[in-house]
C-alpha positions as CSV (number, residue, x, y, z in Angstrom):
1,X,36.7,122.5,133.1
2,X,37.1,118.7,133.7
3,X,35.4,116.0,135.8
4,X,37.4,114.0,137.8
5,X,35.8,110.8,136.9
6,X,35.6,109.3,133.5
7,X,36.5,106.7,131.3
8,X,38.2,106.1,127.7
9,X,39.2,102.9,125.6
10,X,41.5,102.8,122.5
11,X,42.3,99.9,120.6
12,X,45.8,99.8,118.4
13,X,47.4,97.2,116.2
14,X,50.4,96.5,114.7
15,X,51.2,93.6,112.7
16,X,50.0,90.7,114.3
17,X,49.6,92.4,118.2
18,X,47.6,94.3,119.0
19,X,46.8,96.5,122.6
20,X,43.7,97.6,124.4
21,X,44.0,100.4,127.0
22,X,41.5,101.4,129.1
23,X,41.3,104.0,131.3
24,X,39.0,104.6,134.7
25,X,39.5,107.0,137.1
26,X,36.9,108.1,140.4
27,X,37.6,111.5,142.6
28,X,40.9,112.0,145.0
29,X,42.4,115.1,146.2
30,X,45.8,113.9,144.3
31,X,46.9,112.2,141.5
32,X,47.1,108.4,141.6
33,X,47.9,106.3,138.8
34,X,48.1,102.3,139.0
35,X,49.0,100.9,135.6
36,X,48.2,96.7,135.3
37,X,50.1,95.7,132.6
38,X,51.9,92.4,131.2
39,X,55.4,92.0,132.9
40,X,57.7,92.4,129.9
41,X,56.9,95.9,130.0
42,X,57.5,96.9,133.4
43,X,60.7,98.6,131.7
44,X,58.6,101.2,130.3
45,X,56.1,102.0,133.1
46,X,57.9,105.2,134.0
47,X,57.4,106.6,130.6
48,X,53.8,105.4,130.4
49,X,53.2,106.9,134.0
50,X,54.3,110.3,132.5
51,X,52.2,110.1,129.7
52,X,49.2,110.1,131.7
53,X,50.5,112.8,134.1
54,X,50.9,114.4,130.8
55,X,47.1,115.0,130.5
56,X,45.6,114.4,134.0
57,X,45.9,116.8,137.3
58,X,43.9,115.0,139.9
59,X,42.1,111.8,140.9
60,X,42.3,108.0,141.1
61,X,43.2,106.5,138.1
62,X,43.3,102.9,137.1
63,X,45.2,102.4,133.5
64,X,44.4,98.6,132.1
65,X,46.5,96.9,129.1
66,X,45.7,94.1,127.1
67,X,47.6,92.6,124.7
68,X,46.4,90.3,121.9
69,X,47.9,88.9,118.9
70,X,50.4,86.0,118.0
71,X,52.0,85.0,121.4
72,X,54.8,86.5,123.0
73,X,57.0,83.3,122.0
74,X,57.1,81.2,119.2
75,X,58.2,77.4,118.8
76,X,61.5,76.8,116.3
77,X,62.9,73.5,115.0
78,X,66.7,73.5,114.0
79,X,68.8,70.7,113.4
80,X,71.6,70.0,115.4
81,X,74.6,69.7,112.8
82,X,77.5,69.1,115.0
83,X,75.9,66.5,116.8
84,X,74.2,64.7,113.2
85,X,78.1,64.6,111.8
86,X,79.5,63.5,115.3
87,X,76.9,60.2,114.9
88,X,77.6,59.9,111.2
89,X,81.3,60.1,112.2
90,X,81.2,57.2,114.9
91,X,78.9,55.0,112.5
92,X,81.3,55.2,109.6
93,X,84.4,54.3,112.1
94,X,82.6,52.1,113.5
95,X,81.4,50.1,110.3
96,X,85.3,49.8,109.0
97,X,86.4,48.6,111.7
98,X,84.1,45.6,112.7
99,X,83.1,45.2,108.9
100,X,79.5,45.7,109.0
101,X,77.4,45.8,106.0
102,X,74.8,48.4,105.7
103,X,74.3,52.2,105.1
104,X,73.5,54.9,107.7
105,X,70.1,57.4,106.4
106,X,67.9,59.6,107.7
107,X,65.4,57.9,109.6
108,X,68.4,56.7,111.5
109,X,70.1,60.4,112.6
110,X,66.4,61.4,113.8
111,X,65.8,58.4,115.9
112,X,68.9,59.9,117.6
113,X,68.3,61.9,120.7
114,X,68.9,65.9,120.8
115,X,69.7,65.5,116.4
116,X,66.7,68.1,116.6
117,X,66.7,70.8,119.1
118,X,63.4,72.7,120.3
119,X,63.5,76.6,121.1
120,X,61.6,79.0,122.0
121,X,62.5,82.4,120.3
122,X,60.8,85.5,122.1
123,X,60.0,88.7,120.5
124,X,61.5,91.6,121.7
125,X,58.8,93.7,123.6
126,X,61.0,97.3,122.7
127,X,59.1,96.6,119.4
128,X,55.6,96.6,120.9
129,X,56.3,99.6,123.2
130,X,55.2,101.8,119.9
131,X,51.8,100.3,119.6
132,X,51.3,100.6,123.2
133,X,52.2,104.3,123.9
134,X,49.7,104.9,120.5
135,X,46.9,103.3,122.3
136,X,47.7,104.5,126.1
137,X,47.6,108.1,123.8
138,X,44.2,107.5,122.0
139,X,42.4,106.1,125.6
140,X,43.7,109.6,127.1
141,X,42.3,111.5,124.4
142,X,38.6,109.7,124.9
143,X,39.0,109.7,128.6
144,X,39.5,113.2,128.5
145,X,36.4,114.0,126.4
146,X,34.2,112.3,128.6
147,X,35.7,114.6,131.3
148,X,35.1,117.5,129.4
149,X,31.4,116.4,128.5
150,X,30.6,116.2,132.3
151,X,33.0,119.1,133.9
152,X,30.7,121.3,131.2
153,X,27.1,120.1,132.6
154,X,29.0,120.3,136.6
155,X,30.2,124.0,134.6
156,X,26.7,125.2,134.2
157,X,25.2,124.5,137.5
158,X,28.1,125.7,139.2
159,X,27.6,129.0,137.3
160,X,24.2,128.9,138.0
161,X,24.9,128.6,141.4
162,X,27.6,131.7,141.9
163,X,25.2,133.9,140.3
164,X,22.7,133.3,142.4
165,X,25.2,134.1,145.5
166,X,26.2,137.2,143.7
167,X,22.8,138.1,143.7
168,X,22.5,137.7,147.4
169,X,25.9,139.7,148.0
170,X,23.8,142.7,146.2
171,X,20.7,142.3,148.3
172,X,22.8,142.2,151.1
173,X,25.0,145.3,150.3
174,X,21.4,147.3,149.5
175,X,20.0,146.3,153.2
176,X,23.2,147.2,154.9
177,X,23.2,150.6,153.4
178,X,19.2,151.4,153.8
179,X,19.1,149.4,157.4
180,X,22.6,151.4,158.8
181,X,20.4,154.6,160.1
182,X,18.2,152.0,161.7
183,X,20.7,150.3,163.8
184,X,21.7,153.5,164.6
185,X,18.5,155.0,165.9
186,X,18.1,151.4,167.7
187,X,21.5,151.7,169.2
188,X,20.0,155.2,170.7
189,X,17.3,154.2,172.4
190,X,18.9,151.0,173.8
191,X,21.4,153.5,175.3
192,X,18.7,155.9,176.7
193,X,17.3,152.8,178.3
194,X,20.4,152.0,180.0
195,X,20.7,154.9,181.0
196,X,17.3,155.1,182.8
197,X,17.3,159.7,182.8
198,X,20.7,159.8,183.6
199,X,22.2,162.9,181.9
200,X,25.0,162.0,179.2
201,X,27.1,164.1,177.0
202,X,25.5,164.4,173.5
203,X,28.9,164.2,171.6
204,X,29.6,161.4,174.0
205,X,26.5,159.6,173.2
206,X,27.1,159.8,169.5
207,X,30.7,158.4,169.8
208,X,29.1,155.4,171.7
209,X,26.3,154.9,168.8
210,X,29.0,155.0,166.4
211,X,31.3,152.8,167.5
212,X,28.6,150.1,168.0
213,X,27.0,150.6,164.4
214,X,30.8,150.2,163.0
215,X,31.1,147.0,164.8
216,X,27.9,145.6,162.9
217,X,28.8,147.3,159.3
218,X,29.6,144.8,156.9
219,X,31.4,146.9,154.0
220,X,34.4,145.4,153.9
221,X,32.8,142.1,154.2
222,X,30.4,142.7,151.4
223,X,33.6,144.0,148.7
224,X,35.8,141.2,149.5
225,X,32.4,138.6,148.6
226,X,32.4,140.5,145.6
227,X,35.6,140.4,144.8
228,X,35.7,136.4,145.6
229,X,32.4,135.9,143.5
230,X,33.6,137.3,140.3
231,X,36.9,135.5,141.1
232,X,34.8,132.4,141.2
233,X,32.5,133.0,138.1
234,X,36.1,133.4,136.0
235,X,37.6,130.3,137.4
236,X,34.8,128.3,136.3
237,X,35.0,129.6,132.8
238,X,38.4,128.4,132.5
239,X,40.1,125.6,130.8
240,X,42.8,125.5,133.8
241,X,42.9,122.8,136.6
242,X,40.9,124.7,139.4
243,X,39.6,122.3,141.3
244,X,42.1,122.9,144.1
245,X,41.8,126.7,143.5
246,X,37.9,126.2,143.7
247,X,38.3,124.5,147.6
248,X,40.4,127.9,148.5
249,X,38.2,130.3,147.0
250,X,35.0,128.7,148.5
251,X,36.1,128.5,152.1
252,X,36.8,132.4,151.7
253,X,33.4,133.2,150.2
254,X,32.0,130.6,153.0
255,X,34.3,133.0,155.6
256,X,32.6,136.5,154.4
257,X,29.1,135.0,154.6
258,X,29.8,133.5,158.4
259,X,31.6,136.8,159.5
260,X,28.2,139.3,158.1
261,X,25.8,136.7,159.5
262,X,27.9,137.1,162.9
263,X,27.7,140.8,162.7
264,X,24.6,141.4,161.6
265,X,21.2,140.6,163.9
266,X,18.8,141.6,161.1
267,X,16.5,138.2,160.4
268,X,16.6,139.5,156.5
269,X,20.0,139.3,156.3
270,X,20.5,136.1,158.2
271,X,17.9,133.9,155.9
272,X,20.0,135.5,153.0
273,X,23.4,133.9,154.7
274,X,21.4,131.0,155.3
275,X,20.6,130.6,152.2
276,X,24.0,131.5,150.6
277,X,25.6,128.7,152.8
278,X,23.8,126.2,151.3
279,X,24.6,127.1,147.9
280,X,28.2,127.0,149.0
281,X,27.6,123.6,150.4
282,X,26.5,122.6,147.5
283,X,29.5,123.9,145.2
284,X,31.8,122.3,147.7
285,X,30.3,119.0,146.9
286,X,30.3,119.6,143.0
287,X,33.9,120.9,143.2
288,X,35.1,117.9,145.0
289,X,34.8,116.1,141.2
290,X,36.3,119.0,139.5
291,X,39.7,118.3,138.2
């Protein structure tokens, strides 16, 4: 079982660049990813986006790059040849025919304008994409471990927790069963009452008592909680994503409580609801960071 909320950082280098991922993410009912990332490698966002679907089910996650390194571009001097010959060309016409004395050199061709051209030549950024998928990877990996490390300490008090209402689901079952004649003989005398000396059938009477002690039997109320309980307890040994199965399950355990507190008008068995709703309040809360 995994947290929600975490965070990992990688570091990976190749050659002279090198990348720092780091990954945050905070509770959300989906997944969200926003990746911030330098602009030459917006190419490859869809690919990064799916390797962080890859490993995450749920939540709000904010994936940073940084690049360092030698820069993206890189100064180059080249010598413009066709241009150095064109003036060396014109000089040497131009000497014959007006009969000048002197000779043409070096200093002179790079006194010319545009004899020696300035470029930038930019690196392609396919060749970083390696390096940054390896350390997108890595950040993933420690992101996830810190997930782990608090989805196990959420784990055991979650546990804690469902036990505790399975507990109550037995108390609840015992008093049903021992407290049944009860209602019944209740259900008797509040008839007799009512009746104020009047004569009624005895089989009659019975069929009366009967069908108001079924309305208040919680049976089928109490196996379904059980059912839903030990559901619950597997879940939360699991590895899975259940944090979306967790919100079902809870509202139906949080049903069967409401229904045997409605039913029931014995105070014992309404502290025990009482007391089993707020344990489900509380795993509600806790599951709302539960991947």
């Amino acid at each position: 079982m995994r947290s929600m909320t975490g965070y990992g950082q990688a570091i990976t280098t190749q050659g002279k660049r090198s990348f720092t991922v780091e990954v945050r993410a905070v509770n959300q009912r989906f997944l969200e990813v926003k990746l911030n990332m330098p602009r030459e490698y917006l190419p490859w966002e869809a690919e990064l986006r799916s390797l962080v679907q890859e490993s995450v089910g749920r939540g709000k996650l904010d994936v940073s790059v940084g690049r360092g390194g030698h820069d993206a571009s890189q100064p180059q001097v080249e010598p413009n040849l066709e241009l150095a010959e064109a003036y060396l060309r014109a000089w040497t016409e131009l000497q014959k025919k007006l009969a000048l004395p002197g000779e043409i050199d070096i200093s002179f061709l790079l006194s010319r304008p545009d004899v020696m051209r300035i470029s930038e030549q930019r690196s392609d950024p396919a060749q970083d994409i390696p390096a940054l998928r390896s350390a997108l990877a890595k950040a993933l990996e420690v992101f996830n471990r810190d997930r782990e490390r608090e989805g196990k300490v959420l784990g055991r008090d979650m546990l804690n927790r469902t036990r505790r209402l399975q507990q109550i689901q037995k108390e609840i079952a015992k008093l049903a069963n021992s407290l049944k004649p009860q209602i019944e003989a209740r259900m008797r005398q509040r008839l007799d009452t009512l009746l104020d000396g009047r004569e009624i059938k005895e089989e009659r009477l019975l069929q009366e008592v009967a069908l108001i002690a079924d309305r208040s039997d919680v049976t089928e109320e109490i196996v379904r909680l059980g059912s839903h309980l030990q559901t619950l307890a597997s879940l939360l040994k699991s590895s899975d994503q259940i944090g979306k199965k967790l919100d079902f399950l809870l509202q139906e355990v949080h049903r069967e409580f409401n229904t045997i507190a409605a039913k029931s008008n014995e105070l014992t068995v309404t502290n025990l609801t009482m007391e089993a709703k707020a344990e489900i309040e509380k795993l509600r809360e806790q599951s709302q960071n539960i991947e």
